[in-house]
C-alpha positions as CSV (number, residue, x, y, z in Angstrom):
1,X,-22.4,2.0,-21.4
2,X,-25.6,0.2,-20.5
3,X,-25.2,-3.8,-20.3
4,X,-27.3,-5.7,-22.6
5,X,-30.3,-7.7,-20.4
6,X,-28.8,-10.8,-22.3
7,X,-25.4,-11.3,-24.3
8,X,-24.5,-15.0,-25.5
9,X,-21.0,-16.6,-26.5
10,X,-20.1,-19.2,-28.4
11,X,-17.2,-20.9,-26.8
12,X,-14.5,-21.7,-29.5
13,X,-10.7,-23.2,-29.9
14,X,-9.3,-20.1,-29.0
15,X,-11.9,-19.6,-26.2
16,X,-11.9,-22.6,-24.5
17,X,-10.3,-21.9,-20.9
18,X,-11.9,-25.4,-19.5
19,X,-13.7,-23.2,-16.6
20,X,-16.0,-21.2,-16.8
21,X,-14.5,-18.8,-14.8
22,X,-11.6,-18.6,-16.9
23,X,-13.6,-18.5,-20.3
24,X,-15.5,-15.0,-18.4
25,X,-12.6,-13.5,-17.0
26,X,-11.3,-13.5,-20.7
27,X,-14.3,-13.0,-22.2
28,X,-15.4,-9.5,-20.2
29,X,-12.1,-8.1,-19.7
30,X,-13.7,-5.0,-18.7
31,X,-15.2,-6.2,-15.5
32,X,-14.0,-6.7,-12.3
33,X,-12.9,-10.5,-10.8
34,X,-15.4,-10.4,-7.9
35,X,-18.1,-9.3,-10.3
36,X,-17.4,-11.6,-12.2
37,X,-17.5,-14.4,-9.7
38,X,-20.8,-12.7,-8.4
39,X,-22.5,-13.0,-11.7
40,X,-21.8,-16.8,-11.5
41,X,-23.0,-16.7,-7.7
42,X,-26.3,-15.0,-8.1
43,X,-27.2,-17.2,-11.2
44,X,-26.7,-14.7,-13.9
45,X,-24.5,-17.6,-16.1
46,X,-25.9,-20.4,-18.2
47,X,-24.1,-22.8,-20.3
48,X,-26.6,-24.3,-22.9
49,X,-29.5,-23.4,-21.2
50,X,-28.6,-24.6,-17.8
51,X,-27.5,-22.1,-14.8
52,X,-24.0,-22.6,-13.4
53,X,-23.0,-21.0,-10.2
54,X,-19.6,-23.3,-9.7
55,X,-16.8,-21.5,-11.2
56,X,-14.6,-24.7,-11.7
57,X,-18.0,-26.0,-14.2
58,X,-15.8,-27.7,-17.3
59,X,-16.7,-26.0,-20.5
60,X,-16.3,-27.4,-24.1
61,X,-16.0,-26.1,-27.6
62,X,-19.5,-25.5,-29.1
63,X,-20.7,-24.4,-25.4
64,X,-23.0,-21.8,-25.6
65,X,-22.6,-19.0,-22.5
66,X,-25.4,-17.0,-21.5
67,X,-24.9,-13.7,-19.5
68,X,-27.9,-12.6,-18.2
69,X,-28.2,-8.7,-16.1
70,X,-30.0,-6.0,-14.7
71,X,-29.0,-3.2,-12.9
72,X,-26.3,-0.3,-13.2
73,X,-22.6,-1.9,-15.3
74,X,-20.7,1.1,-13.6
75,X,-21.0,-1.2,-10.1
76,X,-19.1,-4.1,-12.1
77,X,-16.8,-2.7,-14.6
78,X,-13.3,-2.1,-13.3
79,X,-11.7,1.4,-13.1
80,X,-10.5,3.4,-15.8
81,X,-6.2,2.1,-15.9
82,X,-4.3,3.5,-14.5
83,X,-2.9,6.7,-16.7
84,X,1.0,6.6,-17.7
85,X,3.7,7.9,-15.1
86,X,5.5,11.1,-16.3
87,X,8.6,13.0,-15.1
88,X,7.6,15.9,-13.3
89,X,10.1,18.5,-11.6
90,X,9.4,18.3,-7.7
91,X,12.2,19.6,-5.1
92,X,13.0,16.5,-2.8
93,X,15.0,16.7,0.6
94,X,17.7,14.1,-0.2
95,X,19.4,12.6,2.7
96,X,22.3,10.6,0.8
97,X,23.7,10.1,-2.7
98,X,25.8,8.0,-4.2
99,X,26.5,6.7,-7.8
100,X,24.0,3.8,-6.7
101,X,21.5,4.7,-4.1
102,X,19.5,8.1,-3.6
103,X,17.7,8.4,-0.6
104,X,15.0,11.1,-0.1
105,X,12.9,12.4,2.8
106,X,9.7,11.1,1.4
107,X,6.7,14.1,2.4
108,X,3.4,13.4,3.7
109,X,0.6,13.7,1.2
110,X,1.9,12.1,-1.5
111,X,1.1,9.2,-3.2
112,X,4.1,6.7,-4.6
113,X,2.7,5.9,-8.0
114,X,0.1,6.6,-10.5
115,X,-2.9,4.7,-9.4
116,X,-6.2,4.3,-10.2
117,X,-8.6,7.0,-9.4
118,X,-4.7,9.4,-8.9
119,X,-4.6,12.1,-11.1
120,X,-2.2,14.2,-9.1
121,X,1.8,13.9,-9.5
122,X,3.2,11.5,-7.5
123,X,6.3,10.6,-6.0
124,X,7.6,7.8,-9.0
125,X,6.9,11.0,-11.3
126,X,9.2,12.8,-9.2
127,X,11.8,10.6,-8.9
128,X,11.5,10.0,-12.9
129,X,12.1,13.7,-13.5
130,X,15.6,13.9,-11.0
131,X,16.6,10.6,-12.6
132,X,16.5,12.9,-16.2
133,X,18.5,15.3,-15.0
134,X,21.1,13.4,-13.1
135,X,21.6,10.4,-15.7
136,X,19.9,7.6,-14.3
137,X,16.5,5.5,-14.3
138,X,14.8,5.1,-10.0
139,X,13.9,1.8,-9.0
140,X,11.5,1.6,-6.3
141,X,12.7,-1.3,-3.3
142,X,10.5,-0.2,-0.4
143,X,6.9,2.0,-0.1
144,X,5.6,4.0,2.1
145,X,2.1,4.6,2.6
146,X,0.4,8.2,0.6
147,X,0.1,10.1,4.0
148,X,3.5,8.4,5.5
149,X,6.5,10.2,5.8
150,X,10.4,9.9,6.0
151,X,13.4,7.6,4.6
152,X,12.9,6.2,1.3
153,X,15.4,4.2,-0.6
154,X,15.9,4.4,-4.3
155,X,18.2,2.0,-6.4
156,X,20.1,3.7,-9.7
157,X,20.7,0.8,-11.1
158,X,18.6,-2.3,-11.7
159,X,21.1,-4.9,-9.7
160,X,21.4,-2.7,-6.7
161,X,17.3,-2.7,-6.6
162,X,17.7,-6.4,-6.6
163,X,19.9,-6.3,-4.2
164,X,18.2,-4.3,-2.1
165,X,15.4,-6.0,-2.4
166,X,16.9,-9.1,-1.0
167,X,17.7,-7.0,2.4
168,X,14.6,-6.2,2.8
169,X,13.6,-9.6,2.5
170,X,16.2,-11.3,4.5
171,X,15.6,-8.4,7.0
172,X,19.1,-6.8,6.9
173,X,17.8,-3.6,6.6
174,X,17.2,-2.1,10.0
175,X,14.3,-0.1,9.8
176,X,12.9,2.6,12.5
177,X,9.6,4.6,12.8
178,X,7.9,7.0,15.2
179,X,4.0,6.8,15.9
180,X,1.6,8.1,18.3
181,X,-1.0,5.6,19.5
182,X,-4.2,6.1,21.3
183,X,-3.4,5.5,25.0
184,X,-1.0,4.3,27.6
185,X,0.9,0.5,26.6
186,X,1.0,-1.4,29.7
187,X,4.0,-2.7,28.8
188,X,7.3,-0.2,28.0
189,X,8.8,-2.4,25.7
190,X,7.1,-5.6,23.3
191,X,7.9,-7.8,21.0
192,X,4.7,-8.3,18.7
193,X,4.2,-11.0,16.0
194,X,0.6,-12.2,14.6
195,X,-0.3,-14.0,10.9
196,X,-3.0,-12.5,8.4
197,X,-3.8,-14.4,5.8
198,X,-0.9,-16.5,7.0
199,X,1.4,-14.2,6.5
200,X,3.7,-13.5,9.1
201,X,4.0,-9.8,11.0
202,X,6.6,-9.1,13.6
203,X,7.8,-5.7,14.8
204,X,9.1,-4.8,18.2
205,X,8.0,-1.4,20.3
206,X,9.4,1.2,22.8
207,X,7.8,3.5,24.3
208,X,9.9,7.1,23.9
209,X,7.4,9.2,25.4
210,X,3.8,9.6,27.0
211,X,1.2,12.4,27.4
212,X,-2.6,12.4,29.3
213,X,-4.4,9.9,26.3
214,X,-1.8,8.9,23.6
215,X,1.8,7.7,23.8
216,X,5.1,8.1,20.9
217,X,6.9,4.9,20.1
218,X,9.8,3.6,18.6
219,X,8.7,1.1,16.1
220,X,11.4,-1.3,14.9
221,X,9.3,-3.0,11.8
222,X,11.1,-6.6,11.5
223,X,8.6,-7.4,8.4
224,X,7.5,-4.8,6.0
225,X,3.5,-5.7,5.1
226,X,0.9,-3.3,3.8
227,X,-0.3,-1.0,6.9
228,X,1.3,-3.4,9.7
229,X,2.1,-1.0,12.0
230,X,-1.5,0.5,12.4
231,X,-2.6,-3.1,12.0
232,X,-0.6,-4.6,14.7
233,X,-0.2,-1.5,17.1
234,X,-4.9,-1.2,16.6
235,X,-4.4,-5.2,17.4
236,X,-3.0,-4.4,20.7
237,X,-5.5,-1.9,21.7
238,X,-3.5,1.0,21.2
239,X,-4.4,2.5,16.9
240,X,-2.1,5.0,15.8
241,X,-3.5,8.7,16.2
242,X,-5.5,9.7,13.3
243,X,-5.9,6.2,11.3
244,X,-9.5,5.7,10.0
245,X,-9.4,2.9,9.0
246,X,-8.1,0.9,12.1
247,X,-8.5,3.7,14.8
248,X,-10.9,5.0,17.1
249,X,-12.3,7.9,14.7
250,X,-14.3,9.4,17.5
251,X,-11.0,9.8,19.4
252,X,-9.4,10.8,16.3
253,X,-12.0,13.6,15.9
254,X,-11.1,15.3,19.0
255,X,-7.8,14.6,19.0
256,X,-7.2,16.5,15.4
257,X,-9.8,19.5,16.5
258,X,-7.0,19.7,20.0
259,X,-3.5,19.5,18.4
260,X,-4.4,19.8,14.8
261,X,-3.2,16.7,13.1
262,X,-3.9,16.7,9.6
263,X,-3.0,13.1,8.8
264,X,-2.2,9.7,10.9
265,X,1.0,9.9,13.0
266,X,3.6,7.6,11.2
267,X,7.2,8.6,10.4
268,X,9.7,6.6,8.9
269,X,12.4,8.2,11.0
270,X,15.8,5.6,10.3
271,X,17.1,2.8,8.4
272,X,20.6,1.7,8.5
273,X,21.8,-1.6,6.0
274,X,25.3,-2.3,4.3
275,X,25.5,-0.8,1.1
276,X,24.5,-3.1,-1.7
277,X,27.9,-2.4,-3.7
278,X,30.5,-1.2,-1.2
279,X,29.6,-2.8,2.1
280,X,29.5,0.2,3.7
281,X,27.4,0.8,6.4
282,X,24.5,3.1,5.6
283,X,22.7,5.0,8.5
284,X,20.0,7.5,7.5
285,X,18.0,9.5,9.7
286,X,15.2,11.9,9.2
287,X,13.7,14.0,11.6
288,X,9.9,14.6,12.7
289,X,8.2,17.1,10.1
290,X,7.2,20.2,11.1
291,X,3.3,18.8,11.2
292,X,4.2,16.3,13.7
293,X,6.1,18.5,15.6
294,X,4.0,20.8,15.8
295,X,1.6,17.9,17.3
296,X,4.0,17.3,19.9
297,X,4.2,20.5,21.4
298,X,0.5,21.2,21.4
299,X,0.4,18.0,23.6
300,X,3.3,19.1,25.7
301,X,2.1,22.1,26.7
302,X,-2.3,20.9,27.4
């Protein structure tokens, strides 16, 4: 789908955004927001003749927008969409049930829902096809990342995942993980907290175990962001075992060649919270895989 070297629009009443920014992002709905705000930046955009590279430039009905390009489209189209979940049969390790909540022993590997660029079956799909069988539509309150294992929480019903949600945003649901990081912490117990973006992250950090180059903590996550724990725990000098993308990946190298780790070490391994309709208190555990075990004993016994 080669991109014309030159396409002009005519800005009309049911065009006219006021930015130009806003007039392209409507106007090529097939392309991507940063290319978008890199054709402006690299002069690609003229209104009436005259190049604009500020995306807040005022535009008017009658304005004439020229879009201007060379190169290969595939680098600023967005991905194909994302295809449509679908409720697949896939055997889960459920550690409580109720008439509200269904929590499962999320497996490594797996990724929660149909993405882009995921073709596979994932997790959502799963959950879609137990909910058929067993009467009931799963709300998702919590993730965990695609090669992250353990305690998941499912809502049955649309006010309990509100609910839920609210714990988890008030913090009321305790929340426990086990990771092996790269080296020795020089402290046995911390409390970390650091801002991204200004966002706040907080977790606190016990050290349950050490070997000769890598140590197994107990993470108590007090926030829930996007990859905080390998975030925060790379921060300190100290990247969980097998994570790329914060890590050490020469250390990683070895260390997977040694033990055979297959993935980063991260386990949800407990969350305890009142339950959303009963009050009841709800403690869930679920033990180390067999991968990560078997990663433990290869270290015990070099």
């Amino acid at each position: 789908m080669p991109l014309p070297q030159r396409t002009v629009y005519i800005v009309d009443e049911n065009s006219n955004y006021n930015r130009i920014d806003k007039f392209l992002r409507h106007t090529l709905k097939d392309f991507k927001l940063s290319s978008i705000y890199k054709l402006l930046r690299t002069g690609c955009v003229r209104v009436n003749g005259k190049k604009i590279k500020n995306p807040a430039h005022k535009i008017e009905i009658g304005d004439r927008v020229t879009v201007e390009y060379s190169g290969k489209i595939e680098y600023l189209l967005r991905l194909k969409e994302s295809r449509k979940p679908v409720p697949y049969n896939i055997p889960f390790n459920i550690l409580y049930e109720d008439d509200d909540l269904l929590i499962i022993d999320k497996p490594p590997g797996i990724s929660m829902h149909p993405g882009k660029g995921i073709q596979i079956i994932t997790l959502m799909e799963g959950l879609m096809g137990y909910g058929e069988r067993k009467g009931f539509k799963p709300f998702l309150v919590h993730r965990l990342d695609k090669h992250t294992s353990g305690v998941l929480i499912v809502a049955k019903k649309l006010d309990n995942a509100r609910k839920l949600t609210t714990l988890f945003r008030e913090r009321k649901i305790d929340k426990y993980y086990l990771t092996l990081v790269k080296g020795k912490p020089s402290k046995r117990k911390e409390h970390l907290k650091q801002q991204v973006n200004g966002v706040n992250e907080e977790l606190y950090y016990e050290v349950h175990k050490t070997f000769g180059d890598s140590s197994l903590l107990m993470v108590k996550l007090m926030t829930g962001k996007k990859h905080q724990i390998r975030r925060q725990c790379a921060s300190i000098g100290h990247p969980v075992v097998g994570d790329d993308v914060y890590g050490d990946r020469n250390f990683n190298r070895k260390f997977k060649k040694d033990h055979g780790l297959r993935r980063y070490f991260l386990h949800c391994h407990k969350m305890s919270f009142k339950h959303p309709k009963t009050g009841e208190l709800i403690q869930v555990v679920s033990e180390l895989p067999d991968d990560l075990k078997r990663v433990l004993r290869s270290l015990e016994s070099s």
